[in-house]
C-alpha positions as CSV (number, residue, x, y, z in Angstrom):
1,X,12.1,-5.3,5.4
2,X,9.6,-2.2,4.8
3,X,6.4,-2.1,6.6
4,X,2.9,-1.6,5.3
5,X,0.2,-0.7,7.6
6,X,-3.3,-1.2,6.8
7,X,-6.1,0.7,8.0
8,X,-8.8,-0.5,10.2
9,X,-11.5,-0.3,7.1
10,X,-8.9,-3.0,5.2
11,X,-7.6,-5.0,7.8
12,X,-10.4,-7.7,7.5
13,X,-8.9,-8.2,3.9
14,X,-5.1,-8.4,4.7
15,X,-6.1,-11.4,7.1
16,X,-6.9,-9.2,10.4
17,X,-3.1,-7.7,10.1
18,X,-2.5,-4.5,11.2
19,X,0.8,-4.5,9.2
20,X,2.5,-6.8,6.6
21,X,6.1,-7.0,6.6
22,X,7.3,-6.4,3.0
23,X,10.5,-7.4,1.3
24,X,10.6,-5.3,-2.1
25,X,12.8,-3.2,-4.2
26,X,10.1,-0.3,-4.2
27,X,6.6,0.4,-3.4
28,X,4.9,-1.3,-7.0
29,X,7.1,-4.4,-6.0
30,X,5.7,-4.3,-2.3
31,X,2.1,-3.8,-3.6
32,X,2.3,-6.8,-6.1
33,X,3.9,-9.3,-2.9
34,X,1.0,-8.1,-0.9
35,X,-1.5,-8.9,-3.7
36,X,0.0,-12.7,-4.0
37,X,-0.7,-13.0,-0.1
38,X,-3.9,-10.7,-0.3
39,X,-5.4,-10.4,-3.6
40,X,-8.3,-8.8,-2.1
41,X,-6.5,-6.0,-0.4
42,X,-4.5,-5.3,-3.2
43,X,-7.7,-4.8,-5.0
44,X,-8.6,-1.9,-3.6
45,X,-5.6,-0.3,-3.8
46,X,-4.3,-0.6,-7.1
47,X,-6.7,-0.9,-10.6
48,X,-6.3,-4.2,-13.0
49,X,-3.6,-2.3,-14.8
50,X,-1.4,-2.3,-11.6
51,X,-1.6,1.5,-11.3
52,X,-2.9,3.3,-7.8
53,X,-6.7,4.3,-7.1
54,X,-7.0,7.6,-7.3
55,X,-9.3,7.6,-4.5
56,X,-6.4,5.8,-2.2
57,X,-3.3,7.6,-0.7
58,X,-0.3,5.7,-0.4
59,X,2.5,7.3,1.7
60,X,5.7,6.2,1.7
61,X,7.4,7.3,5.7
62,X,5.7,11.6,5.5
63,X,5.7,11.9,1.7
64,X,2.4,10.7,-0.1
65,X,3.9,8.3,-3.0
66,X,2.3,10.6,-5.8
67,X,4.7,13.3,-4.8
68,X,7.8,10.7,-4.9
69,X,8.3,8.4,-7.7
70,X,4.7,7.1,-7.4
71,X,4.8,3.2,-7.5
72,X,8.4,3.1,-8.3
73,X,9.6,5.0,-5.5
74,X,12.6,3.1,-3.7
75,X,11.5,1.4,-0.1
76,X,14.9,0.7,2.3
77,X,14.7,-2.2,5.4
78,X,13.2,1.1,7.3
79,X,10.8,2.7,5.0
80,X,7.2,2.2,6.6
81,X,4.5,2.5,4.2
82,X,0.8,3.5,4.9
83,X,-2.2,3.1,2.8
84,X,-5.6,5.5,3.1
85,X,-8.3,5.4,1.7
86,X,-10.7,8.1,1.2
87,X,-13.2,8.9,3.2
88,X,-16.3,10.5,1.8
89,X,-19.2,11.5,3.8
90,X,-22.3,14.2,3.7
C-alpha cells in the first residue's frame, strides 16, 4: 500500500491524518481514492478536470511527479507520496 503524506496546512481536510494509506495502481488512481474519502483535500490538489494544480507539487519518493509520468506515474506497496503546496509570501 503507497503512502501519502499530507502537510500540516491540509491535514484538517484529510480528517486530522498525517498520512493516508493508499491502495492504487498509480498516483491519478491514488488521488481519486483519496478524493472519495476526502473530497475536500482532493480539491485542492487536483482541478475539476482531474488534472494537478499547478500551484501544488506532488512528489512521488525524491522525484516531483511532473518530472515522472505526471498522474500516471506507477506507485509500488513502497512508494510514499508527498503533496506541497505552494507557499507564497511578501
Amino acid at each position: 500500500m503507497a503512502l501519502l503524506r499530507i502537510p500540516n496546512t491540509l491535514r484538517p481536510l484529510a480528517g486530522g491524518a498525517a498520512e493516508i494509506g493508499v491502495a492504487a495502481e498509480d498516483l491519478g488512481a491514488a488521488i481519486r481514492a483519496v478524493a472519495a474519502e476526502h473530497p475536500d483535500l482532493a480539491d485542492r490538489i487536483i482541478d475539476e478536470a482531474g488534472r494537478l494544480y499547478g500551484f501544488v507539487n506532488v512528489f512521488v519518493g525524491e522525484a516531483e511527479c511532473r518530472t515522472l509520468d505526471g498522474l500516471e506515474t506507477l506507485l509500488g506497496p513502497d512508494s510514499v507520496v508527498s503533496v506541497v503546496p505552494a507557499v507564497a509570501g511578501g
